[in-house]
Residue frames as a rotation matrix with the C-alpha (Angstrom) as fourth column:
UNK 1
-0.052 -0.096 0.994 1.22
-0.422 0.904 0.065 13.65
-0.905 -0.416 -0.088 29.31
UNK 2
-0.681 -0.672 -0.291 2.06
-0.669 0.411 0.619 11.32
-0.296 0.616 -0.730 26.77
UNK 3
0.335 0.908 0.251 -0.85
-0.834 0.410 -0.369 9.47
-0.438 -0.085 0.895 25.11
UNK 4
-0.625 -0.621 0.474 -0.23
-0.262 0.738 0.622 6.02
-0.736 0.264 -0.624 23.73
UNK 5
0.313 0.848 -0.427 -2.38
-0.864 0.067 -0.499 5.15
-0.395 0.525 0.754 20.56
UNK 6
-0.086 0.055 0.995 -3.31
-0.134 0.989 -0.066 1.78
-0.987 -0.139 -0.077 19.69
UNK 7
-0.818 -0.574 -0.046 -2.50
-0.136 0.115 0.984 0.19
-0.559 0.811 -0.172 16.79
UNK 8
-0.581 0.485 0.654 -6.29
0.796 0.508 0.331 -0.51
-0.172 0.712 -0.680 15.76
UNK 9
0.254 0.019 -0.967 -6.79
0.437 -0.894 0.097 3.16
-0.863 -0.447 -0.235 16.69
UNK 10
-0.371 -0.847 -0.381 -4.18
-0.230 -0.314 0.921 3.55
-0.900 0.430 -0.078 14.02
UNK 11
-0.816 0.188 0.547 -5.69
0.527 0.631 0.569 1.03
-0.239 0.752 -0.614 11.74
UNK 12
0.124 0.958 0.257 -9.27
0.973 -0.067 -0.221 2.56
-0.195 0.277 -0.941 11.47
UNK 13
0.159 -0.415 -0.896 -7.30
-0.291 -0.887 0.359 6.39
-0.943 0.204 -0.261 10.65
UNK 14
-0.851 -0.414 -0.322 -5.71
-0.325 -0.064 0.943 5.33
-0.411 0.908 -0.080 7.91
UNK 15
-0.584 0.640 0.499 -8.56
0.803 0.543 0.244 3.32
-0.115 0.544 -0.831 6.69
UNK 16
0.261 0.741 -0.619 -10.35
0.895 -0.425 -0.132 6.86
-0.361 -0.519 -0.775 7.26
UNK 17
0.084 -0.520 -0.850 -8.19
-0.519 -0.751 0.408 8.68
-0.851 0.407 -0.333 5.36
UNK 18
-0.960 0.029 0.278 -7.54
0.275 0.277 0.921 6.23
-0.051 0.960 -0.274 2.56
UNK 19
-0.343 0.607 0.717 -11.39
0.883 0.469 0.025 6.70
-0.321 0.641 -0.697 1.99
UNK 20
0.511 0.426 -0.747 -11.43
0.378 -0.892 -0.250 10.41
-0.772 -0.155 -0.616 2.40
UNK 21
-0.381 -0.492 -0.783 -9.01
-0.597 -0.516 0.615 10.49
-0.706 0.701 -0.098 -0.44
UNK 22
0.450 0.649 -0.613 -10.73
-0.821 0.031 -0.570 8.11
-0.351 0.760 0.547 -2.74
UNK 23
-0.529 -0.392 -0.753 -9.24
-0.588 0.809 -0.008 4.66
0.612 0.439 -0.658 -2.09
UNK 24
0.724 0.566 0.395 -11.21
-0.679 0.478 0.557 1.86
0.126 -0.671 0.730 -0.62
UNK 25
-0.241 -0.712 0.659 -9.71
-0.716 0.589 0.374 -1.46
-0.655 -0.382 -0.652 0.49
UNK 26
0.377 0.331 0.865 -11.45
0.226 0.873 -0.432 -3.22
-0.898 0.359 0.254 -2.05
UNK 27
0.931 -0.209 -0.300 -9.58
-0.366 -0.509 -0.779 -0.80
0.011 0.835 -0.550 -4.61
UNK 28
-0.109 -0.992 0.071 -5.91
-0.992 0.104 -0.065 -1.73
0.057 -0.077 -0.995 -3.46
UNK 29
-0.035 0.204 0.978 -7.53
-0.272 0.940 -0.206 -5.59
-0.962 -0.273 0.023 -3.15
UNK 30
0.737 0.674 0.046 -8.19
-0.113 0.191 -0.975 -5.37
-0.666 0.714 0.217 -6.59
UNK 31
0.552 -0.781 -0.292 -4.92
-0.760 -0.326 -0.563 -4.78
0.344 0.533 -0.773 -7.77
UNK 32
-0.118 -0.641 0.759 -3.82
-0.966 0.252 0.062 -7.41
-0.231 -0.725 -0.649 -5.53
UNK 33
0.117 0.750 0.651 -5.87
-0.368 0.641 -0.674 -9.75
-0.923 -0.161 0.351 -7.05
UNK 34
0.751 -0.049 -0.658 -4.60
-0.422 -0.803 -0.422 -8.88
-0.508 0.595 -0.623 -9.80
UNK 35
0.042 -0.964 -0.263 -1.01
-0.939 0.052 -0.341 -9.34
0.342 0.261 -0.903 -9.51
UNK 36
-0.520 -0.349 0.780 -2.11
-0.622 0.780 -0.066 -13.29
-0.585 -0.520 -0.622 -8.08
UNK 37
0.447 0.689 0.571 -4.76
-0.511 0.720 -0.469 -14.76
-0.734 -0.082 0.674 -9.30
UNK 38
0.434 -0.206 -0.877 -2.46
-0.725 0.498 -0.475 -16.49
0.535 0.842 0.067 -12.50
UNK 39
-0.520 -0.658 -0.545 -0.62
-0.453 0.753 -0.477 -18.30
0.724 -0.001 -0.690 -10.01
UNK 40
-0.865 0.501 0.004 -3.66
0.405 0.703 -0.585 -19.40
-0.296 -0.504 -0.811 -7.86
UNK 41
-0.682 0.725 -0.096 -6.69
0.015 0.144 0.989 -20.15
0.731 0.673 -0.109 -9.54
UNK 42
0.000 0.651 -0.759 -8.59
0.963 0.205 0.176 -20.22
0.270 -0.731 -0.627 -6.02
UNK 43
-0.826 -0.282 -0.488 -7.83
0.539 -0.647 -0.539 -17.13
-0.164 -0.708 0.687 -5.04
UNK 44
-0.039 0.999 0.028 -10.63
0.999 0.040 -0.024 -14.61
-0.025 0.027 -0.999 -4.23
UNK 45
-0.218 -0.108 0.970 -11.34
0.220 -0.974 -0.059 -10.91
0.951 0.200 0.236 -4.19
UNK 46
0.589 0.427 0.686 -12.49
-0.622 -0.302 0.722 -11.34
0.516 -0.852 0.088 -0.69
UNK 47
0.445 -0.801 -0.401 -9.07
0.896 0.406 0.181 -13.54
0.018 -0.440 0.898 0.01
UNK 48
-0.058 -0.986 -0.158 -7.54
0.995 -0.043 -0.095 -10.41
0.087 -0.163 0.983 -0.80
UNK 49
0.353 0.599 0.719 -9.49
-0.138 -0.727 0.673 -8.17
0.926 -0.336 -0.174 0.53
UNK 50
0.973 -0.144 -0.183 -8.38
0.224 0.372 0.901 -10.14
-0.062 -0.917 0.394 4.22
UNK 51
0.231 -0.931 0.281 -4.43
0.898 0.092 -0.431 -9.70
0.375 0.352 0.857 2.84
UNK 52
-0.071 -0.020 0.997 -4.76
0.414 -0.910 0.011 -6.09
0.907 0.414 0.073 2.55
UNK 53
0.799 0.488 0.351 -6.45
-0.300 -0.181 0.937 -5.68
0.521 -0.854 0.001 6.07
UNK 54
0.912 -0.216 -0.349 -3.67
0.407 0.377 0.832 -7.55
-0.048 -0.901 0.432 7.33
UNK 55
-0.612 -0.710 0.348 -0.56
0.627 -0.704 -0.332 -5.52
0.481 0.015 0.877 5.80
UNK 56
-0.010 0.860 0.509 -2.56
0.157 -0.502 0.851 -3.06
0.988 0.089 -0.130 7.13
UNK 57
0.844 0.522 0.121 -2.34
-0.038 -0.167 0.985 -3.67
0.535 -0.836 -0.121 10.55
UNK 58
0.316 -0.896 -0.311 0.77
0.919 0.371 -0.134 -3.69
0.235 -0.243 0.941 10.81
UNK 59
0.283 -0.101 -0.954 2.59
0.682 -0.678 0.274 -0.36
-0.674 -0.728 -0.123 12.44
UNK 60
-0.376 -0.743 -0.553 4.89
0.280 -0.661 0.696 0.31
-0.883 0.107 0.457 10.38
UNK 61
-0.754 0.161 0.637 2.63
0.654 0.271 0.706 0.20
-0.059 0.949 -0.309 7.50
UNK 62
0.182 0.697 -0.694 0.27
0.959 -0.283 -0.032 2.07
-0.219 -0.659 -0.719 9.35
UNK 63
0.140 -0.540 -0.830 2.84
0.420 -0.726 0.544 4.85
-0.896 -0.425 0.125 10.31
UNK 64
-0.407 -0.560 0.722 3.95
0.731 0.274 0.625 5.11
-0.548 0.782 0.298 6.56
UNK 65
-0.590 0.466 0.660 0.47
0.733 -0.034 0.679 5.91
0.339 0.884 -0.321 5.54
UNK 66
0.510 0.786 -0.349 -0.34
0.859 -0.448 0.248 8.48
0.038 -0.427 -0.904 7.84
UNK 67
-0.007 -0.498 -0.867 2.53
0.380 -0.804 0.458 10.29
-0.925 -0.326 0.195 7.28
UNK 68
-0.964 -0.221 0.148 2.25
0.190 -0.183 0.964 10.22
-0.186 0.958 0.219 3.04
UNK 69
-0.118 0.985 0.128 -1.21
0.963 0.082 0.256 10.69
0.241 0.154 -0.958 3.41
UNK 70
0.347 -0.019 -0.938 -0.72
0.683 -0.680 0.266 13.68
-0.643 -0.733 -0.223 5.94
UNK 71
-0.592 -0.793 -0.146 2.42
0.402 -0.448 0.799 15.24
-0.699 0.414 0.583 3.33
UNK 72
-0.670 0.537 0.512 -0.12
0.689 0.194 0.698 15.05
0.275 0.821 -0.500 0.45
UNK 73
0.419 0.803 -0.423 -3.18
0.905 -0.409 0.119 16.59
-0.078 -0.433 -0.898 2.64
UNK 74
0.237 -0.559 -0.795 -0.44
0.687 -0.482 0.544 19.60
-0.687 -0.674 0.270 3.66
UNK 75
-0.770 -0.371 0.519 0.96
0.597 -0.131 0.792 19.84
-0.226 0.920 0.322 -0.04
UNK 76
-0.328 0.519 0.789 -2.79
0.900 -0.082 0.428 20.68
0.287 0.851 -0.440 -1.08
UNK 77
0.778 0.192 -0.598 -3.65
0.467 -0.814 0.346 23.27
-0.420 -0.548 -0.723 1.66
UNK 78
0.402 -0.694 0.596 -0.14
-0.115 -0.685 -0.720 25.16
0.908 0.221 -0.355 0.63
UNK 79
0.889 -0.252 0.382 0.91
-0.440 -0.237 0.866 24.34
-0.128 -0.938 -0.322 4.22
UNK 80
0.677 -0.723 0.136 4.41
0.674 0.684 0.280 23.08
-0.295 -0.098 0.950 3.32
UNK 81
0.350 -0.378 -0.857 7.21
-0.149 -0.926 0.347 25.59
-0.925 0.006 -0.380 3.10
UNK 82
0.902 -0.379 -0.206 9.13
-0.275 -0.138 -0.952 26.25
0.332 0.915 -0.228 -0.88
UNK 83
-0.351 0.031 -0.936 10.52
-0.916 0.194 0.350 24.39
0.192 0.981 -0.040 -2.38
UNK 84
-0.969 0.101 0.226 8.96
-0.102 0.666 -0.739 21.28
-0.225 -0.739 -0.635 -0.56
UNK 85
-0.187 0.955 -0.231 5.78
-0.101 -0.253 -0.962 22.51
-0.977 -0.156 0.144 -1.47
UNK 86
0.342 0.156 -0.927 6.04
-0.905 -0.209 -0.370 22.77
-0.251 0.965 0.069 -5.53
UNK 87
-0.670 -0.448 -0.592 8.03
-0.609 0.787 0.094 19.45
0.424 0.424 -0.800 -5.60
UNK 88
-0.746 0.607 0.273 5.09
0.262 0.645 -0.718 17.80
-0.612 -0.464 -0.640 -3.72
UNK 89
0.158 0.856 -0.492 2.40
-0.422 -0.392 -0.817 19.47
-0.892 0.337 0.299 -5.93
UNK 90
0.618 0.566 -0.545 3.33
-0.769 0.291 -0.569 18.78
-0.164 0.771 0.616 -8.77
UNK 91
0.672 -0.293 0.680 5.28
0.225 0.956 0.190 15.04
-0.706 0.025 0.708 -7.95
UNK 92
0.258 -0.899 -0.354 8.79
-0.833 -0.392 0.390 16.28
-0.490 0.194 -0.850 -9.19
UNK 93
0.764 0.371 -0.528 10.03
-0.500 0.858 -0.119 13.28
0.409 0.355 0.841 -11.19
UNK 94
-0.104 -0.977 -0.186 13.36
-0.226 0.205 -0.952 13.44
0.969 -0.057 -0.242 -9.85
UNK 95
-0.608 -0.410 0.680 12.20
-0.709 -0.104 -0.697 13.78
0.357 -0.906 -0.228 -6.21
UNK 96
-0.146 0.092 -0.985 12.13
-0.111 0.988 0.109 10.17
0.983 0.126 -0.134 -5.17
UNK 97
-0.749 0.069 0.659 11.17
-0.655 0.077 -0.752 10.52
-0.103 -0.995 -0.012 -1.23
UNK 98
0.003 0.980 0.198 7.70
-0.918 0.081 -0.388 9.42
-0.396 -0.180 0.900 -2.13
UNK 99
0.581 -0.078 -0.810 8.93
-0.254 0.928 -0.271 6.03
0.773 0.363 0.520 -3.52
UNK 100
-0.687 -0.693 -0.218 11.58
-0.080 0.371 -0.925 5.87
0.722 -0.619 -0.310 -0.84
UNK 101
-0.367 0.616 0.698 8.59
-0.784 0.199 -0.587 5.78
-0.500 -0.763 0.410 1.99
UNK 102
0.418 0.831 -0.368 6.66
-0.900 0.433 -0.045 3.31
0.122 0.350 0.929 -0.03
UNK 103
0.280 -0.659 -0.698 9.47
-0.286 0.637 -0.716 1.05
0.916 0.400 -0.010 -1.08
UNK 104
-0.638 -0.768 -0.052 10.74
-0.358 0.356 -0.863 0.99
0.681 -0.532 -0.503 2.48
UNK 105
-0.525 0.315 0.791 7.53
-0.512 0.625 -0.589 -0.66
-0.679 -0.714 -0.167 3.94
UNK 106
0.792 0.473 -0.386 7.22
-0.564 0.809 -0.166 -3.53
0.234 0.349 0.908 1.49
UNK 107
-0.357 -0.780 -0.513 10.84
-0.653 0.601 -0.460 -4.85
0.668 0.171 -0.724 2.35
UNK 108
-0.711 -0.250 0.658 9.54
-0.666 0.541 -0.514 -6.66
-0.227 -0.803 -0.551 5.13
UNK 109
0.319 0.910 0.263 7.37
-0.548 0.404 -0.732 -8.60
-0.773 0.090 0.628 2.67
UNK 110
0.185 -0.617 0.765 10.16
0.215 0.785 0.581 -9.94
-0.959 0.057 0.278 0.76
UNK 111
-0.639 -0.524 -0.564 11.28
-0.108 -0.664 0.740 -10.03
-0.762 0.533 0.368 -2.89
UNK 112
-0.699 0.537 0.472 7.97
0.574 0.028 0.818 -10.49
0.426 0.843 -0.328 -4.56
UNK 113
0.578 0.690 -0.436 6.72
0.757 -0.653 -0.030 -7.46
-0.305 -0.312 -0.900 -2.62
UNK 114
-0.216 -0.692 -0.689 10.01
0.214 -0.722 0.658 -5.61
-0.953 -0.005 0.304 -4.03
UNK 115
-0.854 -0.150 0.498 9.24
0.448 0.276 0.850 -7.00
-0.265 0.949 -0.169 -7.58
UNK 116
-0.080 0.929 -0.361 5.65
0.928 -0.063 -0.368 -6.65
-0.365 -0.364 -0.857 -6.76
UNK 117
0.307 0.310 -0.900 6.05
0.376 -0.908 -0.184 -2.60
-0.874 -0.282 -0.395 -6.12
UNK 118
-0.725 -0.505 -0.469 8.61
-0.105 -0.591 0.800 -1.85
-0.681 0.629 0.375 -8.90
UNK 119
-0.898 0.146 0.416 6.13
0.435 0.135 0.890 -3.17
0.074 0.980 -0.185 -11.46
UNK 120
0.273 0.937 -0.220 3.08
0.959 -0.247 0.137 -0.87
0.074 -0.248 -0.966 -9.83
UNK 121
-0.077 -0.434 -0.898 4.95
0.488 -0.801 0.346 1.67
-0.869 -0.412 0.274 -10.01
UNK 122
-0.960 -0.269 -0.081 6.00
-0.066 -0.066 0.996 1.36
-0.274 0.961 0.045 -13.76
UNK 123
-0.826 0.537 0.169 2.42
0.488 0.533 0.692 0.17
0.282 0.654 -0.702 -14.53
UNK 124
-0.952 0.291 0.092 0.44
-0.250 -0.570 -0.783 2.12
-0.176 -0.768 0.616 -12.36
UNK 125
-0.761 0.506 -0.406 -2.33
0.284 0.822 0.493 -0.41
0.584 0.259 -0.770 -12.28
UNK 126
-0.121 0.811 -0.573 -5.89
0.907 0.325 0.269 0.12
0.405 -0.487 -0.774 -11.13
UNK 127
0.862 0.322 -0.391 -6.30
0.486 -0.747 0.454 3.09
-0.146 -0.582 -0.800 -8.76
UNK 128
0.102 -0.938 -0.332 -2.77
0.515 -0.236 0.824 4.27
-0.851 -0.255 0.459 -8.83
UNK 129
-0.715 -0.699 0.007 -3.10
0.651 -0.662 0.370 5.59
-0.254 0.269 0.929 -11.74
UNK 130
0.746 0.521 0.414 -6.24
0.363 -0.840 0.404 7.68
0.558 -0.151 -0.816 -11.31
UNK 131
0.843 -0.192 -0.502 -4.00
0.287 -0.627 0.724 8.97
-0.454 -0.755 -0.474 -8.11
UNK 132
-0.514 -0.830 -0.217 -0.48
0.599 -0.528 0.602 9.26
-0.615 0.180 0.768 -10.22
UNK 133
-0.632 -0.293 0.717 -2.43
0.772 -0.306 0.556 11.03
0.057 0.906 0.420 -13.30
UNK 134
-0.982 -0.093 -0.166 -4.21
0.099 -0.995 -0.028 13.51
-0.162 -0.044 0.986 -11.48
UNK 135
-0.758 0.648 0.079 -7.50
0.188 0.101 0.977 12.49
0.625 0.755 -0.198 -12.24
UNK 136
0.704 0.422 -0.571 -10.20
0.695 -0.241 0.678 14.67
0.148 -0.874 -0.463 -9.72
UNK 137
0.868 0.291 0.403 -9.11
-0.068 -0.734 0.676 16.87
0.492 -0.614 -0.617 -7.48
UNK 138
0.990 0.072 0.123 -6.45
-0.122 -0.023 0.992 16.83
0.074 -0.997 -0.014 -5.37
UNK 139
0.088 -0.934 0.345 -2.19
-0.989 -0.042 0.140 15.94
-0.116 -0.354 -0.928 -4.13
UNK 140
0.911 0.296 0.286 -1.21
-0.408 0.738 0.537 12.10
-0.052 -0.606 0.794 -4.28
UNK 141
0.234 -0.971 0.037 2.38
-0.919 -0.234 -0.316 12.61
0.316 0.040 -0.948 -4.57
UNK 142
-0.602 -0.682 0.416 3.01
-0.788 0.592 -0.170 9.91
-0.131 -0.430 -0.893 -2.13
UNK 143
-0.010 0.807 0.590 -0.45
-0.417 0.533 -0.736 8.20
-0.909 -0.254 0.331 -1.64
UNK 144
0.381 -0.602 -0.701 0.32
-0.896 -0.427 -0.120 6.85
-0.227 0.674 -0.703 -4.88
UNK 145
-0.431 -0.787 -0.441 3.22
-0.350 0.596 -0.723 4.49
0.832 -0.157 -0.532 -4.06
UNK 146
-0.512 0.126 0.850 1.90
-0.848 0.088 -0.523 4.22
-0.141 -0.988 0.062 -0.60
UNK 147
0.308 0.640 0.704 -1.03
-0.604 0.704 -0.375 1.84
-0.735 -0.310 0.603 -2.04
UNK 148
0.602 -0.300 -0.740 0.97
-0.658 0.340 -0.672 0.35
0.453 0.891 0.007 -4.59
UNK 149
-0.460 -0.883 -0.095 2.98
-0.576 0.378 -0.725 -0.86
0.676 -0.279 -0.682 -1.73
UNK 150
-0.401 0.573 0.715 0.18
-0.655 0.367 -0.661 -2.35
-0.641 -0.733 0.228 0.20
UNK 151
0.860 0.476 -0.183 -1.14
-0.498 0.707 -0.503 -4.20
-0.110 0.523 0.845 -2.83
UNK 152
0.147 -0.450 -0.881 2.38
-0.475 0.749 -0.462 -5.37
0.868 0.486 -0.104 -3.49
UNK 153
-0.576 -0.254 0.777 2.62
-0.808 0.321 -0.494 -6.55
-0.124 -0.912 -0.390 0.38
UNK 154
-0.223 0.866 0.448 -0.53
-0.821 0.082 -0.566 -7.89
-0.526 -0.494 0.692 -0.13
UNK 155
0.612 -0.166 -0.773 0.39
-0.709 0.318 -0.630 -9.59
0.350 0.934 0.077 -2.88
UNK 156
-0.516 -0.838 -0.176 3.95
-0.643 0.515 -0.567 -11.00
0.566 -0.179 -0.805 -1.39
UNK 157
-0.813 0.204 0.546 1.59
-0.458 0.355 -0.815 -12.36
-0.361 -0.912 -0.195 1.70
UNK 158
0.501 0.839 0.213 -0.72
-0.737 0.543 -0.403 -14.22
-0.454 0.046 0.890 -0.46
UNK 159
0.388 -0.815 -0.429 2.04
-0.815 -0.086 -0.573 -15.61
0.431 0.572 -0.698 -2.27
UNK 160
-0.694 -0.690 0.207 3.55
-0.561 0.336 -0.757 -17.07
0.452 -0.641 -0.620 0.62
UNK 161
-0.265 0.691 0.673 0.10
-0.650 0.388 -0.654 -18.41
-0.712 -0.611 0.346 2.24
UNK 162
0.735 0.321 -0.598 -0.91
-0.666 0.512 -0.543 -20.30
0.132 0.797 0.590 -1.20
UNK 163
0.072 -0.785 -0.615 2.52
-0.616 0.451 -0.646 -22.09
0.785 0.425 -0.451 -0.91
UNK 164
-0.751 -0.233 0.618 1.89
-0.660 0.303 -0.688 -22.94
-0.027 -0.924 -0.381 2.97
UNK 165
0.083 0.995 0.051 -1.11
-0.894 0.097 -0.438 -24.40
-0.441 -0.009 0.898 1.58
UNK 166
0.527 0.113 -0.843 0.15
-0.796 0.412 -0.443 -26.30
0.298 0.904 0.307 -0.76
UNK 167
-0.795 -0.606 0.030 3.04
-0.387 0.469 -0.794 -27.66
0.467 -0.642 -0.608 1.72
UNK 168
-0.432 0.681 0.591 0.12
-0.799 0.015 -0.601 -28.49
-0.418 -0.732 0.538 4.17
UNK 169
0.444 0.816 -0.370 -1.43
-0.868 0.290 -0.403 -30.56
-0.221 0.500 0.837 1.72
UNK 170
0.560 -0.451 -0.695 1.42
-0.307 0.667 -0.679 -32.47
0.770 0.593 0.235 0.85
UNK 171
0.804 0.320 -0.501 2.02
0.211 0.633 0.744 -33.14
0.555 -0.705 0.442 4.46
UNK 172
-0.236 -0.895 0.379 4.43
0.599 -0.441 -0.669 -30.40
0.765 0.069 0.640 4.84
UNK 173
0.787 0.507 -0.352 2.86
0.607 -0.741 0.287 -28.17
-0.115 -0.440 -0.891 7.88
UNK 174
-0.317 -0.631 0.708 4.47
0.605 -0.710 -0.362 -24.92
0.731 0.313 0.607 7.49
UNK 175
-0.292 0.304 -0.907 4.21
0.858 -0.335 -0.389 -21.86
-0.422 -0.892 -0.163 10.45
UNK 176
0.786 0.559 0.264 2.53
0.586 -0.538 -0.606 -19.21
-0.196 0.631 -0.751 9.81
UNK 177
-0.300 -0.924 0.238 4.56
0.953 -0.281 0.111 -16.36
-0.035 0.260 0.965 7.81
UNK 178
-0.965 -0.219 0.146 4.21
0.240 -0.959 0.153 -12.93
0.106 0.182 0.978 7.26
């Protein structure tokens, strides 16, 4: 029989795995915080600490990170077959899967979650680049990108709320977005 799993099911895994590999939510918040706070001078670390949580609950974010999380986990056991297995270990530069999962759940966060990722990639800000440079123990081939793309969601979706704010204020109500 077919089990259905709920999505906050889902949500408290990954969050369970991001910490079993050494990322909190206040790590990928930080980076998020980061990439906003010049253009809003209010913003908090515990606004974007709430951001994060909410890319986050989304599925497809969700789904992303349990499979690049999972690839990684596999990679280090040796449980992936050759050549699959050396180009995950040691994060091939050419092989570009592990940006192509990342990259393809920020689009639905627009183009300052596209802009967002490319420059966390290149920059490899905060955590990201303890996980791209190997530092400790372990695979983060994908995991990596994965939270580079949640801070830049997180990012795109504070972005957008600051501006509904501002519209609000100026007697613009605005529905909610992303």
């Amino acid at each position: 029989m077919k089990r259905t799993v709920h999505s906050a099911e889902v949500f408290d895994a990954v969050r369970e795995k991001l910490l079993q590999r050494g990322v909190t939510i206040e790590d990928i918040a930080k980076i998020t915080y980061e990439m906003q706070a010049k253009y809003n001078p209010e913003l908090t670390l515990a606004d974007c600490v709430e951001s994060v949580e909410a890319v986050l609950r989304k599925r497809e974010i969700q789904h992303a990170m349990l499979v690049g999380i999972e690839l990684d986990v596999l990679a280090e056991k040796g449980l992936l077959s050759e050549p699959l297995l050396s180009l995950v270990q040691t994060d091939e530069p050419l092989f570009g899967c592990d940006e192509t999962l990342a990259f393809g759940s920020v689009l639905g966060y627009g183009s300052i979650a596209v802009t967002t990722f490319g420059h966390l990639d290149k920059e490899k800000i905060g955590i990201i680049r303890k996980l791209d440079t190997k530092i400790g123990a372990g695979v983060h081939t994908f995991l990596d990108d994965l939270v580079a793309s949640l801070a830049a969601a997180a990012s795109s979706r504070i972005a957008h709320r600051f501006r509904d704010l501002e519209e609000e204020r100026n007697g613009h109500p605005q529905e909610d977005v992303v």
